[in-house]
MITIRO-748923 format. One record per residue (C-alpha): residue number from 1; residue in one letter; x, y, z. Coordinates in Angstrom, 2 decimals. Layout:
<pt NUM; 'A'; <X; Y; Z>>
...
! end
This chain:
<pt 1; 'X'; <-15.26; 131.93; 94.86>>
<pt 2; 'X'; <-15.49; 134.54; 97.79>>
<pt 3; 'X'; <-14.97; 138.16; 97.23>>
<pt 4; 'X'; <-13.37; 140.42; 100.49>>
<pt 5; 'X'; <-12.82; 144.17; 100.78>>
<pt 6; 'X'; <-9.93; 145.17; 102.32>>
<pt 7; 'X'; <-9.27; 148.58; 103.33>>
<pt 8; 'X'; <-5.27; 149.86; 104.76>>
<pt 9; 'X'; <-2.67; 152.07; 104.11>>
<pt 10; 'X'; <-0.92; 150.56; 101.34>>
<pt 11; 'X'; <-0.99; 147.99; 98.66>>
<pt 12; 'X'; <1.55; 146.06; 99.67>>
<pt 13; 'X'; <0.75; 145.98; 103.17>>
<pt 14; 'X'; <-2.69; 145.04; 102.25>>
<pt 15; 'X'; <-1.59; 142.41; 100.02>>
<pt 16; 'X'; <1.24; 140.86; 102.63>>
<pt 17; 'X'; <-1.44; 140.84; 105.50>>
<pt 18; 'X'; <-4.12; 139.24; 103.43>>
<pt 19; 'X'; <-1.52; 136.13; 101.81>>
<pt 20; 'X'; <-0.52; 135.75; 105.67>>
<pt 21; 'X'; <-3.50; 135.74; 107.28>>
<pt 22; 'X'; <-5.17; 133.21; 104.80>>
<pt 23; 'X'; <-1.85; 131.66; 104.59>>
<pt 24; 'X'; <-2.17; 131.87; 100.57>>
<pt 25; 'X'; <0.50; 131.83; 97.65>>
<pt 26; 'X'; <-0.03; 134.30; 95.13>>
<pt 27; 'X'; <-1.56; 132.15; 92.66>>
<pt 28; 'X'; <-4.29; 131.34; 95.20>>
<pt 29; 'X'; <-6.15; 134.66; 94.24>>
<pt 30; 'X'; <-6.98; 137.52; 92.20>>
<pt 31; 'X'; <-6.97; 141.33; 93.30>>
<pt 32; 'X'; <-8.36; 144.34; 92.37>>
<pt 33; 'X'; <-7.39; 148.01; 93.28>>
<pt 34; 'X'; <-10.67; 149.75; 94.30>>
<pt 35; 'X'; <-8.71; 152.57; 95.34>>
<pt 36; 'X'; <-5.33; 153.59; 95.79>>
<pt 37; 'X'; <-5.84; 156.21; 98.26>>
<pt 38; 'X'; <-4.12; 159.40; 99.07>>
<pt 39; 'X'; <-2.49; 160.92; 102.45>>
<pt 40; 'X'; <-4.70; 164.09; 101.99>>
<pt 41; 'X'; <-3.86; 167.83; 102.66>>
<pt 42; 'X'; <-0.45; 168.23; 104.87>>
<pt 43; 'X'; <-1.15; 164.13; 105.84>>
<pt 44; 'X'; <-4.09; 165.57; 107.87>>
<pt 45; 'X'; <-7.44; 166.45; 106.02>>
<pt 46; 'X'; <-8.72; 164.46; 103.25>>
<pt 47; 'X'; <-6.91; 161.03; 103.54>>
<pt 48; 'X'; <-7.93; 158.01; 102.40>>
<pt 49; 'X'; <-7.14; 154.99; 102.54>>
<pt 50; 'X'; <-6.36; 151.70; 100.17>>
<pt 51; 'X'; <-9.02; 149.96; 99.50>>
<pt 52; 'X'; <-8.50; 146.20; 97.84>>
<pt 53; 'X'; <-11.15; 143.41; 96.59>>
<pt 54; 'X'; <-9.79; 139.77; 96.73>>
<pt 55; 'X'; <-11.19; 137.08; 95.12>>
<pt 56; 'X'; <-10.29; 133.44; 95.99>>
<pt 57; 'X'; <-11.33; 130.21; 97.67>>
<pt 58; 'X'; <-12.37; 130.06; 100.75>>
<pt 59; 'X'; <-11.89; 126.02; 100.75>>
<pt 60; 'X'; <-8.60; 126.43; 99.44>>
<pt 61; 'X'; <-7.37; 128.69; 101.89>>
<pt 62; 'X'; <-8.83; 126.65; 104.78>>
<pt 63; 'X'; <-7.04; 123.82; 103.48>>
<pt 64; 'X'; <-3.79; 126.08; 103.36>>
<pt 65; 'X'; <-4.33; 126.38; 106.96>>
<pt 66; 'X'; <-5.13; 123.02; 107.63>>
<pt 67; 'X'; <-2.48; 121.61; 106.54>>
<pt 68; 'X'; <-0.19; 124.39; 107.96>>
<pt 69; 'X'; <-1.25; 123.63; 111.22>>
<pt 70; 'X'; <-0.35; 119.66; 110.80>>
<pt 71; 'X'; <2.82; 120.52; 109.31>>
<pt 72; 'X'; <3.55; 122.69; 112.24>>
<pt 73; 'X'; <2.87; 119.86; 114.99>>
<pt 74; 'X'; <4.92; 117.22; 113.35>>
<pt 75; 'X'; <7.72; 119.78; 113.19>>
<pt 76; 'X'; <6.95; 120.63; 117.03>>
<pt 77; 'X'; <7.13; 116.92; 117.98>>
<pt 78; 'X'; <10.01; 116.10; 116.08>>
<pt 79; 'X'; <11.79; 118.80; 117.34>>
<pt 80; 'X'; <10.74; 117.73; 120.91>>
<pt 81; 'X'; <11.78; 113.48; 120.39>>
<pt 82; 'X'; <15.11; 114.37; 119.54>>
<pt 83; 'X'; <16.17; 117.07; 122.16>>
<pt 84; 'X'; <14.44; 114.42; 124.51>>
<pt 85; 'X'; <16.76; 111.79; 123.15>>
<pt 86; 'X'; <19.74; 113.55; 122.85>>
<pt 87; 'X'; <18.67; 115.61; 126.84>>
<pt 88; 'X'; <19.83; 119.01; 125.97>>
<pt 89; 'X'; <18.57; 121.69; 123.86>>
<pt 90; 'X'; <19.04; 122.08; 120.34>>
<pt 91; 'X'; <18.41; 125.19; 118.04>>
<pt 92; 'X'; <16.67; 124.40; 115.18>>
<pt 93; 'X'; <16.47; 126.10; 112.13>>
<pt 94; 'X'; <14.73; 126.11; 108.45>>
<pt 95; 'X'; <16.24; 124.87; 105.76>>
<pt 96; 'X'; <17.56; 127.23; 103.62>>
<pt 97; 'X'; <17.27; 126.71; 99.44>>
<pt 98; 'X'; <18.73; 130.92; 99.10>>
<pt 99; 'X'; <21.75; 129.17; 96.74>>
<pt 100; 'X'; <20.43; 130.85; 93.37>>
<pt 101; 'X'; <22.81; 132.74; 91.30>>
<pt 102; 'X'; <21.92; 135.59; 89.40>>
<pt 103; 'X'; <19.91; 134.13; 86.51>>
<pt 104; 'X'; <18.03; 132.24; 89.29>>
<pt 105; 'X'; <16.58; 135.26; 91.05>>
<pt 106; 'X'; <16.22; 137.10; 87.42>>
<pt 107; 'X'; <14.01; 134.02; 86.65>>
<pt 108; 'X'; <11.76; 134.19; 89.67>>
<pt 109; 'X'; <12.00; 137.99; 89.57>>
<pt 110; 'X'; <10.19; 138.43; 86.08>>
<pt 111; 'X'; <8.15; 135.59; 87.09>>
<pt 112; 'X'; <6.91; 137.28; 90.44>>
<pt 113; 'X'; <6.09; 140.23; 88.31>>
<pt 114; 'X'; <4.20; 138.84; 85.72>>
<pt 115; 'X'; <2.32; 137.18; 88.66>>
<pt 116; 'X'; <1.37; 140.10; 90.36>>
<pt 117; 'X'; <-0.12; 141.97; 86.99>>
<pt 118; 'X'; <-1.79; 138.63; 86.37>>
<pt 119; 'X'; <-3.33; 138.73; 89.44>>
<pt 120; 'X'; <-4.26; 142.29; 89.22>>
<pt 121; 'X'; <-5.37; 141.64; 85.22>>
<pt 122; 'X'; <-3.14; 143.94; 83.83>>
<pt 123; 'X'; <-1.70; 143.75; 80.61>>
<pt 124; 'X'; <2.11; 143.02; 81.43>>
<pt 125; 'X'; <3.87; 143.82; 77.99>>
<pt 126; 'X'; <7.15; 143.06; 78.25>>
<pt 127; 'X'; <9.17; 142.64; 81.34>>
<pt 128; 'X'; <12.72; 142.72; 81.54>>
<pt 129; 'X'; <14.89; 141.69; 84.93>>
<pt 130; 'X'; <18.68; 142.89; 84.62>>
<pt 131; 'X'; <20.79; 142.61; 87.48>>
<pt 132; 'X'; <23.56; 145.92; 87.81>>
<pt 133; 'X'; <26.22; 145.81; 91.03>>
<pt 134; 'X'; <23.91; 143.56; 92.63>>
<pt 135; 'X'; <20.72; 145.13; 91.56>>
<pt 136; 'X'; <17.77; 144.15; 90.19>>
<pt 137; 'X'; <16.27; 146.05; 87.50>>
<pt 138; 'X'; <12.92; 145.19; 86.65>>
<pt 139; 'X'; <11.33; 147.23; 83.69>>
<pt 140; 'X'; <7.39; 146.54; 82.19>>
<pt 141; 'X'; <7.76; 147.74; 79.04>>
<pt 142; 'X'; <4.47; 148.45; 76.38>>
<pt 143; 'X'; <2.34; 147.93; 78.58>>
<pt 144; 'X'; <-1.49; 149.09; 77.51>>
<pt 145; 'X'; <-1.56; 149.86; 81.54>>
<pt 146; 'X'; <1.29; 151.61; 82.03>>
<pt 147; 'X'; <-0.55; 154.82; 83.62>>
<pt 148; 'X'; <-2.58; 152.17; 86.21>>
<pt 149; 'X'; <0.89; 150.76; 86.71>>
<pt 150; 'X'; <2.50; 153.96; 88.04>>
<pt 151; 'X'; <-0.40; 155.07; 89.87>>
<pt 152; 'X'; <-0.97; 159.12; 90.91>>
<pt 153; 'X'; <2.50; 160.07; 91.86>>
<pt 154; 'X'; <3.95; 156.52; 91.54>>
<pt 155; 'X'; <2.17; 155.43; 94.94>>
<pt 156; 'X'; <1.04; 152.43; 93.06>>
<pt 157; 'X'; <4.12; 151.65; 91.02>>
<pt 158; 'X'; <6.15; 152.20; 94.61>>
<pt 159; 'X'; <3.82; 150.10; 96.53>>
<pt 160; 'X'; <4.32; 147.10; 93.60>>
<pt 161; 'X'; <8.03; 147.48; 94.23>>
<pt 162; 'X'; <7.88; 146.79; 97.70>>
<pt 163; 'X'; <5.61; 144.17; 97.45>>
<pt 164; 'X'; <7.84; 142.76; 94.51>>
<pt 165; 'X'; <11.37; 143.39; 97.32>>
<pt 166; 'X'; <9.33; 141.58; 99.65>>
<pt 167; 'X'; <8.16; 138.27; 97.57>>
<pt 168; 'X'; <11.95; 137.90; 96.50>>
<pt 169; 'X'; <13.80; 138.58; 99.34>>
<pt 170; 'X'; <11.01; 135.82; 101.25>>
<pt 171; 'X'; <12.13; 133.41; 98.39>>
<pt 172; 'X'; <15.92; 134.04; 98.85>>
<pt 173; 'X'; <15.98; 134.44; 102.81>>
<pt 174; 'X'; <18.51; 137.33; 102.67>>
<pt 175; 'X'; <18.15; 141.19; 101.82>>
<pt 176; 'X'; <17.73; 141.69; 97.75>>
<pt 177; 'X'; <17.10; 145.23; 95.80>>
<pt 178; 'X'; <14.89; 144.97; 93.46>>
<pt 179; 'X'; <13.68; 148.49; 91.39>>
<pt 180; 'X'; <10.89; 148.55; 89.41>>
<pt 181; 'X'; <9.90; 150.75; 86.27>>
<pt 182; 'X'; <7.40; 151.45; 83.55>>
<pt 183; 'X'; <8.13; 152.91; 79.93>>
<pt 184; 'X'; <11.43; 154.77; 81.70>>
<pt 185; 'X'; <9.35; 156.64; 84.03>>
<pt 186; 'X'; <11.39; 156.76; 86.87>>
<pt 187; 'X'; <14.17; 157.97; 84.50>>
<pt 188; 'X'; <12.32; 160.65; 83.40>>
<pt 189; 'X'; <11.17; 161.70; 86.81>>
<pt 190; 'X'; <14.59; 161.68; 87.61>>
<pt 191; 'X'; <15.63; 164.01; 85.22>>
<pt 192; 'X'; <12.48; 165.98; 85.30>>
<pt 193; 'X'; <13.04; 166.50; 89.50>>
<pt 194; 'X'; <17.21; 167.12; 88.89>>
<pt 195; 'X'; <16.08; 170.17; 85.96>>
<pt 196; 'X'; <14.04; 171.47; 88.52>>
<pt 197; 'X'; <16.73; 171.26; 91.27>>
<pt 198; 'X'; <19.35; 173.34; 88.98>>
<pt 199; 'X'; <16.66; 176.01; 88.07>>
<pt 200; 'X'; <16.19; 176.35; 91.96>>
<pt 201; 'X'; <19.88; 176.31; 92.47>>
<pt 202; 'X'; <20.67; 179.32; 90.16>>
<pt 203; 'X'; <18.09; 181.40; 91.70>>
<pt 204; 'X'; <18.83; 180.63; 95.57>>
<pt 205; 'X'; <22.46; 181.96; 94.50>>
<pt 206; 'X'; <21.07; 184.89; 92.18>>
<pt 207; 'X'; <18.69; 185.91; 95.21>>
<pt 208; 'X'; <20.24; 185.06; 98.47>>
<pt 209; 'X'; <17.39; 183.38; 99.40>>
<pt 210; 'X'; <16.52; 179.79; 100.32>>
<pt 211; 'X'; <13.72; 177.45; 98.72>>
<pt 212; 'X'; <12.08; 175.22; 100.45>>
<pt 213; 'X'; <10.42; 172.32; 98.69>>
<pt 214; 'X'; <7.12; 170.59; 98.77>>
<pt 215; 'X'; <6.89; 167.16; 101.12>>
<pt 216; 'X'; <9.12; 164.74; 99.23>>
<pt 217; 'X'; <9.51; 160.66; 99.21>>
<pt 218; 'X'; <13.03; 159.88; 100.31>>
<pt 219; 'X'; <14.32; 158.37; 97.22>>
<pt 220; 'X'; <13.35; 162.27; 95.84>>
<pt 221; 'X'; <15.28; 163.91; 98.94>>
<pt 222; 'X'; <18.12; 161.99; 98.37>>
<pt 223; 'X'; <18.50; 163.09; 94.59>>
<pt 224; 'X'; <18.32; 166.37; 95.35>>
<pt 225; 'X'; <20.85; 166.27; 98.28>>
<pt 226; 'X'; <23.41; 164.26; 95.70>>
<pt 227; 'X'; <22.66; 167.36; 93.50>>
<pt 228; 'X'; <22.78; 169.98; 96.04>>
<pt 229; 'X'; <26.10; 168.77; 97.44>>
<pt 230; 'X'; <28.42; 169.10; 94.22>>
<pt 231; 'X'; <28.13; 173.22; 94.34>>
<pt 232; 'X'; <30.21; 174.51; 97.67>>
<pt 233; 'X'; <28.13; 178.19; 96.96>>
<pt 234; 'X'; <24.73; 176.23; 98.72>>
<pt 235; 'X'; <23.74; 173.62; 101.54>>
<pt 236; 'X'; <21.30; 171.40; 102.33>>
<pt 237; 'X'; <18.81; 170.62; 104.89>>
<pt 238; 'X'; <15.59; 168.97; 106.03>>
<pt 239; 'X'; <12.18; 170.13; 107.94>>
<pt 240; 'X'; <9.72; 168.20; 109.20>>
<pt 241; 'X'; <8.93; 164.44; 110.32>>
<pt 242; 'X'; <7.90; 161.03; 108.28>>
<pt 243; 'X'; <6.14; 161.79; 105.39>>
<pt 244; 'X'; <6.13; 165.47; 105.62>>
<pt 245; 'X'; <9.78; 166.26; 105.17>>
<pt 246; 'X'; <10.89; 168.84; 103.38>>
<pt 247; 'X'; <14.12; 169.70; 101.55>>
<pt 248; 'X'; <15.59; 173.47; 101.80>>
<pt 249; 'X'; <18.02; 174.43; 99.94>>
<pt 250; 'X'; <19.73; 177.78; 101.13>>
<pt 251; 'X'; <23.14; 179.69; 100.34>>
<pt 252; 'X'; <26.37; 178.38; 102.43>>
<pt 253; 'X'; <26.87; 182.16; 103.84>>
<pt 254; 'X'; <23.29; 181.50; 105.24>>
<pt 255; 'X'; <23.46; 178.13; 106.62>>
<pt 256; 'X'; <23.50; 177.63; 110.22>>
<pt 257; 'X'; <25.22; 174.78; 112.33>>
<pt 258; 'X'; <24.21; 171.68; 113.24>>
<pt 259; 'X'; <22.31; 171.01; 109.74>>
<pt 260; 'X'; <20.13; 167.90; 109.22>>
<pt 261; 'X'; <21.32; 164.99; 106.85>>
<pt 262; 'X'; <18.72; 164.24; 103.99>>
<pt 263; 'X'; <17.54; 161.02; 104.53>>
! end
């Protein structure tokens, strides 16, 4: 068995690179989290990054390759026989198995997720996959890791979800939301953030004066502007760029023109 560090800016990055550059399946390997990094003071000072340890076969992966590679010249010189024959060009393209119906991808989606806490030896509890309006719910449920899970504000949890989106919509070959949550966490967050949001409303009226909030993910921006929007007394706006923007929140009389859409 071979151990590698791997050091990036995400999990799932880290984790998409590694399976592609090895050209391993998930069950080829184990991972470990060393450490799950942090973007440091204003996304300046202080950052660091993801660091990963994998542990798999070297002669398995080599073989992977191998065999890619040799799969990848018959295909060429198949390809290249018939166009010959036939003397123009032809467009080829994979064949596509993305048929599954909604129990299908529920299947593979709790079976994904187990993977991935297998891999990273995490004590899965009970996940359930339900599929609302054409999106999939996943929730880990009793899990003795739920706080590892999650990760310091959710980059962990967030970064599992997008490696999780990624996996399935790969499988599938067309675009597939999948959420992820632990114990109701997100729901709580949710209504933890939207508590905060009306506090902040009632005193931007009571006071005249705006709030600006702390750098928030987009999903987070995007509750509050939902929020925001139902009272015609306030508006809306953002500051900033990438993973710095802000939400402000200010009273109508007060806004100017030309305000930003949340994103």
């Amino acid at each position: 068995m071979k151990e590698t560090i791997v050091i990036g800016k995400s999990t799932s990055k880290i984790i998409s690179e590694f399976m592609k550059e090895h050209n391993l399946e998930l069950n080829d390997f184990k991972f470990e989290v060393v450490d799950e990094g942090s973007s440091g003071f204003m996304g300046l000072f202080g950052s660091k990054p993801t660091t990963i340890k994998f542990i798999y076969k070297e002669s398995k992966a080599y073989l992977r390759k191998s065999k890619a590679k040799s799969v990848e010249k018959t295909r060429v010189k198949r390809e290249k026989k018939i166009k010959n024959k036939i003397g123009k060009k032809i467009s080829f393209k994979k064949e596509s198995t993305a048929n599954s119906n909604p129990e299908d991808i529920i299947k593979m989606t709790k079976e994904f997720t187990q993977g991935i806490l297998a891999k990273m030896n995490i004590t899965s509890g009970d996940v359930e996959v339900i599929q609302d309006n054409g999106i999939y719910n996943v929730t880990i449920n009793n899990s003795k890791d739920a706080g590892f899970i999650i990760g310091k504000e959710a980059k962990l949890l967030d970064s599992f979800q997008h490696l999780l989106n990624q996996m399935v919509n790969k499988a599938e070959k067309k675009k597939i939301q999948v959420i992820i949550d632990v114990d109701g966490y997100r729901d709580r967050r949710r209504k933890a953030l939207l508590e905060k949001v009306d506090s902040i409303a009632k005193r931007v009226k009571d006071t005249g004066r705006s709030y600006t909030f702390e750098p928030l993910q987009a999903s987070n921006r995007k509750v509050i502007h939902q929020q925001i929007e139902k009272d015609n007394a306030l508006r809306i706006r953002t500051i900033g760029e990438g993973s710095r923007k802000r939400v402000v929140i200010l009273p109508a009389n007060k806004a100017k023109s030309g305000q930003k859409k949340v994103k």
